[in-house]
C-alpha positions as CSV (number, residue, x, y, z in Angstrom):
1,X,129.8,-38.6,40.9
2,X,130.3,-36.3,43.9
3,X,130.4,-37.1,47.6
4,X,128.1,-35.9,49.5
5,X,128.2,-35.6,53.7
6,X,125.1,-35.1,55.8
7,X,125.9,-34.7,59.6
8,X,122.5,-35.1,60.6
9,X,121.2,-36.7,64.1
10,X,117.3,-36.8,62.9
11,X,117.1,-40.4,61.1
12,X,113.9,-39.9,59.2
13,X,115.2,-36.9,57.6
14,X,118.8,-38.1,56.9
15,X,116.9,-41.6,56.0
16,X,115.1,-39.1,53.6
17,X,118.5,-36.9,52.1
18,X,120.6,-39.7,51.5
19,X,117.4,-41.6,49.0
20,X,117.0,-38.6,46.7
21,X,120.8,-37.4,46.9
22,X,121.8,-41.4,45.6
23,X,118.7,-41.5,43.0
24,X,120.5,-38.3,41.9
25,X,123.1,-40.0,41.2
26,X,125.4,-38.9,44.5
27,X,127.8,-40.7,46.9
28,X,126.2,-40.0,50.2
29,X,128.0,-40.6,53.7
30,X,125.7,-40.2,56.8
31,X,127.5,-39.4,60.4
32,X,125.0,-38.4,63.7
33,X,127.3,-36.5,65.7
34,X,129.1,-33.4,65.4
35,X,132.7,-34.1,66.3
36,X,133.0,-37.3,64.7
37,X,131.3,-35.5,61.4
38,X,134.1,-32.8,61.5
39,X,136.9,-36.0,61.7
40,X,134.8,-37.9,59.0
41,X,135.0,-34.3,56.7
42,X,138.6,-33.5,57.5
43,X,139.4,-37.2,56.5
44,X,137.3,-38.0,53.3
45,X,137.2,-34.3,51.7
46,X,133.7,-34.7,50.6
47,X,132.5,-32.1,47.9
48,X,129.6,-30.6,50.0
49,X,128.8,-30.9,53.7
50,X,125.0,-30.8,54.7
51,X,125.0,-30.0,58.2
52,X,122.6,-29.7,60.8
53,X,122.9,-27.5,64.0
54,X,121.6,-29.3,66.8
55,X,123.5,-31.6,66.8
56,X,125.4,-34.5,69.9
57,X,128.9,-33.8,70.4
58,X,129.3,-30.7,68.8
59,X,126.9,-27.8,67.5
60,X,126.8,-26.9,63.6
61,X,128.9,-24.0,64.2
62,X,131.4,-25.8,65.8
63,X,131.8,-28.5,63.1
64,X,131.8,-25.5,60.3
65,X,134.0,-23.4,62.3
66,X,136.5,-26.3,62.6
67,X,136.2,-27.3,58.6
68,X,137.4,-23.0,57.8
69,X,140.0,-23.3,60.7
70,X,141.2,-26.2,58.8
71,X,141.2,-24.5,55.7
72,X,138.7,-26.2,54.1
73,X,137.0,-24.7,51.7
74,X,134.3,-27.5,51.4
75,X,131.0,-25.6,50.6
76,X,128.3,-26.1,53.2
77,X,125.2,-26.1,53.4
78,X,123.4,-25.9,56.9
79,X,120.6,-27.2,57.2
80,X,118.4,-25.9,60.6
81,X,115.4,-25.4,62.3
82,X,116.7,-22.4,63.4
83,X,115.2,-19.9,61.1
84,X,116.1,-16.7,63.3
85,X,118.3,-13.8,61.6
86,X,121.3,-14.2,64.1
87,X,121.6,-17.5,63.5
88,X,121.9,-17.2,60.1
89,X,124.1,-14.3,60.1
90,X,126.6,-16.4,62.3
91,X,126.2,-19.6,60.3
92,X,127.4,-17.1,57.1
93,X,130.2,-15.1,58.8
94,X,131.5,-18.9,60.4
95,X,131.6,-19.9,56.3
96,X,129.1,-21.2,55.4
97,X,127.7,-21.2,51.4
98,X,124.0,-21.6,51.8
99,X,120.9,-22.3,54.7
100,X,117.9,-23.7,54.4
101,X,115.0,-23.5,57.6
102,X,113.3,-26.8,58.3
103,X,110.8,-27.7,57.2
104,X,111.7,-27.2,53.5
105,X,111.1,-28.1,49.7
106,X,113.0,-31.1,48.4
107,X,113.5,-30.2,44.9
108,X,114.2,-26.4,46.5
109,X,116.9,-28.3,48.6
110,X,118.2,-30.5,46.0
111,X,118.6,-27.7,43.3
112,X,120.6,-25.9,46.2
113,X,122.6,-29.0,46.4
114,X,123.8,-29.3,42.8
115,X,123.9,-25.0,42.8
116,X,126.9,-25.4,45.2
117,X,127.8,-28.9,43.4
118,X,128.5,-26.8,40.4
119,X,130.3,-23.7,41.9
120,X,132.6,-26.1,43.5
121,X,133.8,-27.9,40.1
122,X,136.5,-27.4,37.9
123,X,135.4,-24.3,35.3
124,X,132.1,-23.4,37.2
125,X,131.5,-20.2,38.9
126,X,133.3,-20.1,41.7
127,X,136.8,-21.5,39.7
128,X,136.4,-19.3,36.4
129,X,138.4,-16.5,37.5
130,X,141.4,-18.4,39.5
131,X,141.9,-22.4,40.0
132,X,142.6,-21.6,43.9
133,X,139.7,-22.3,46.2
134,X,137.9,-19.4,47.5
135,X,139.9,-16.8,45.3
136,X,137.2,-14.7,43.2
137,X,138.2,-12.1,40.5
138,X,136.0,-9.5,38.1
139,X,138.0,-7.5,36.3
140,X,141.6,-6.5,37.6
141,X,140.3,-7.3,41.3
142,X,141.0,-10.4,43.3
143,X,138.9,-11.2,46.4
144,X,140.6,-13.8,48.5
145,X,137.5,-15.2,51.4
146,X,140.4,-17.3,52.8
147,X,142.2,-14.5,54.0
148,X,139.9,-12.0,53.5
149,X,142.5,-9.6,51.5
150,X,140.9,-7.8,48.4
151,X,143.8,-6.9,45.9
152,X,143.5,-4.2,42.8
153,X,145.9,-4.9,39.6
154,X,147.8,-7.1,42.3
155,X,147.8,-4.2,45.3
156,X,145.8,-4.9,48.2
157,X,142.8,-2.1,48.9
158,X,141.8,-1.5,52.1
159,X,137.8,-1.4,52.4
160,X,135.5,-1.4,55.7
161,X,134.6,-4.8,57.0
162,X,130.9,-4.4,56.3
163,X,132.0,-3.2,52.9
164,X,134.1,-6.6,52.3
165,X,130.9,-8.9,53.7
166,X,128.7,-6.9,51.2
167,X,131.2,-7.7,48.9
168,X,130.8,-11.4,49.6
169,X,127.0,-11.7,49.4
170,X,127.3,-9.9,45.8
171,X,129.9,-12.6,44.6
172,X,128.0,-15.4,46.8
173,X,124.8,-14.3,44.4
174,X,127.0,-15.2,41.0
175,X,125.1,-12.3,38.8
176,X,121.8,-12.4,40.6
177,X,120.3,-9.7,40.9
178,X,119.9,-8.9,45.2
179,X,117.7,-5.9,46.4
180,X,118.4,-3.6,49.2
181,X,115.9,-5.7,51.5
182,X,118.0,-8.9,50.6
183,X,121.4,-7.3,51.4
184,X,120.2,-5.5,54.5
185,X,119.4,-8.9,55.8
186,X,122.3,-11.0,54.9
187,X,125.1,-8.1,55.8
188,X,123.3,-6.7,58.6
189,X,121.0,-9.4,60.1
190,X,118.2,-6.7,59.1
191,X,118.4,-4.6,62.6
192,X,115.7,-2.1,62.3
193,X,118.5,0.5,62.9
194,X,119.9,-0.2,59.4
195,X,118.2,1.9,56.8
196,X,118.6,1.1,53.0
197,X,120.6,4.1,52.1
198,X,123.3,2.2,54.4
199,X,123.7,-0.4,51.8
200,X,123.9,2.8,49.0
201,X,126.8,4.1,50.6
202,X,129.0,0.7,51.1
203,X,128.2,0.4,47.8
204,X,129.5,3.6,46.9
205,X,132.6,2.9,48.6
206,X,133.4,-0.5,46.8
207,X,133.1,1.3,43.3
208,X,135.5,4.4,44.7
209,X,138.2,1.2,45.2
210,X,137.6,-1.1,42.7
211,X,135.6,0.3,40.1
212,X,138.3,2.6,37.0
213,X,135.2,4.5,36.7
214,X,132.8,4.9,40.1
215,X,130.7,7.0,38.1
216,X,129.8,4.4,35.5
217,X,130.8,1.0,37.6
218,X,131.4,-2.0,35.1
219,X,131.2,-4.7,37.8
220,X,128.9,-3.6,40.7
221,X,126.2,-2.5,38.8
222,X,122.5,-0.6,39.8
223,X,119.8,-2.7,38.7
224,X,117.1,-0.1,38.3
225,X,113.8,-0.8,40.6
226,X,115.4,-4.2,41.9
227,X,118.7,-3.5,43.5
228,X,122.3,-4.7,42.8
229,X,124.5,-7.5,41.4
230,X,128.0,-7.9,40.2
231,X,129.0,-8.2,36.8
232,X,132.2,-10.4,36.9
């Protein structure tokens, strides 16, 4: 059984999250208010935090920005009306692991749920390579999101910082396949500015580092017509 927390202040949808997440078979906490969500999560350690941003007391961000100050590595999952790029993009650079715009799909929401359920357990996704929480590895690199230090064969490798956050949304995929469009808007909040051969050349530069071969990559690999994804 996993324990859930929703911080949610809109009682017909919380009333709504905590039925299905317990038919599932879930331990579900509810908490209203920002602040006293972020004591309730720093206390009780659940395995996911569903978290609203409008919130009493203190905003979404606040609340996730105090769970990674913490260093909690709890995934999140915001949950928001707030379907505008920026928003997004902050909610991801503050931490958190997935967001979903109301109004949404339940089973969309609840497979979401157990994806991040599953990368957060012993020998899923996320712990395969290394048993410490938010350490990654493919191959002889190391990504560490808690400190943001990527290491090769144990050295550290300096790469830009939207290099490293396109690194991120390729391990946050977990082999999916993400096109040019996709990464543009996660890495870049998809500013008309950005063209697509920008994501070409980070690209490039993350196989010159950590690839033994850049010209024939074995992890971050060219998905013909479609885009990208890492091969861990």
């Amino acid at each position: 059984m996993s324990n859930v927390l929703i911080i949610e202040d809109n009682p017909d949808l919380a009333f709504g999250l905590v039925n299905n997440l317990e038919i599932d078979g879930h331990h579900v906490e509810l908490v209203e208010d920002g602040a006293l969500g972020l004591e309730r999560a720093k206390v009780t350690r659940p395995d996911l935090v569903i978290l609203d941003l409008m919130l009493p007391g203190l905003n979404g961000f606040g609340v996730l920005k105090g769970l990674r100050d913490a260093g909690m590595q709890t995934p999140v999952l915001i949950l928001s009306a707030r379907a505008e790029e920026a928003d997004k993009l902050r909610g991801f650079r503050y931490g958190a692991d997935d967001y979903v715009t109301k109004p949404f799909s339940l089973l969309e929401m609840l497979a979401r749920v157990e994806a991040l359920l599953r990368r957060g357990r012993p020998g899923g996704p996320a712990a395969a390579g290394d048993a410490r929480p938010g350490v990654h590895r493919f191959g002889d690199v190391e990504v560490d999101t808690t400190t943001r230090a990527v290491r090769r064969s144990g050295e550290e490798v300096q790469i830009s910082p939207k290099a490293y956050e396109l690194l991120c949304a390729l391990i946050e995929l977990e082999g999916k396949v993400a096109s040019r469009h996709e990464l543009l808007r996660k890495v870049w909040g998809f500013r008309a500015a950005v063209m697509s051969r920008t994501v070409d050349t980070h690209v490039a530069e993350l196989r010159r580092k950590l690839e033994e071969d850049p010209a024939n990559p074995r992890h971050i690999l060219t998905i013909r017509k479609a885009g990208y994804r890492l091969q861990a």
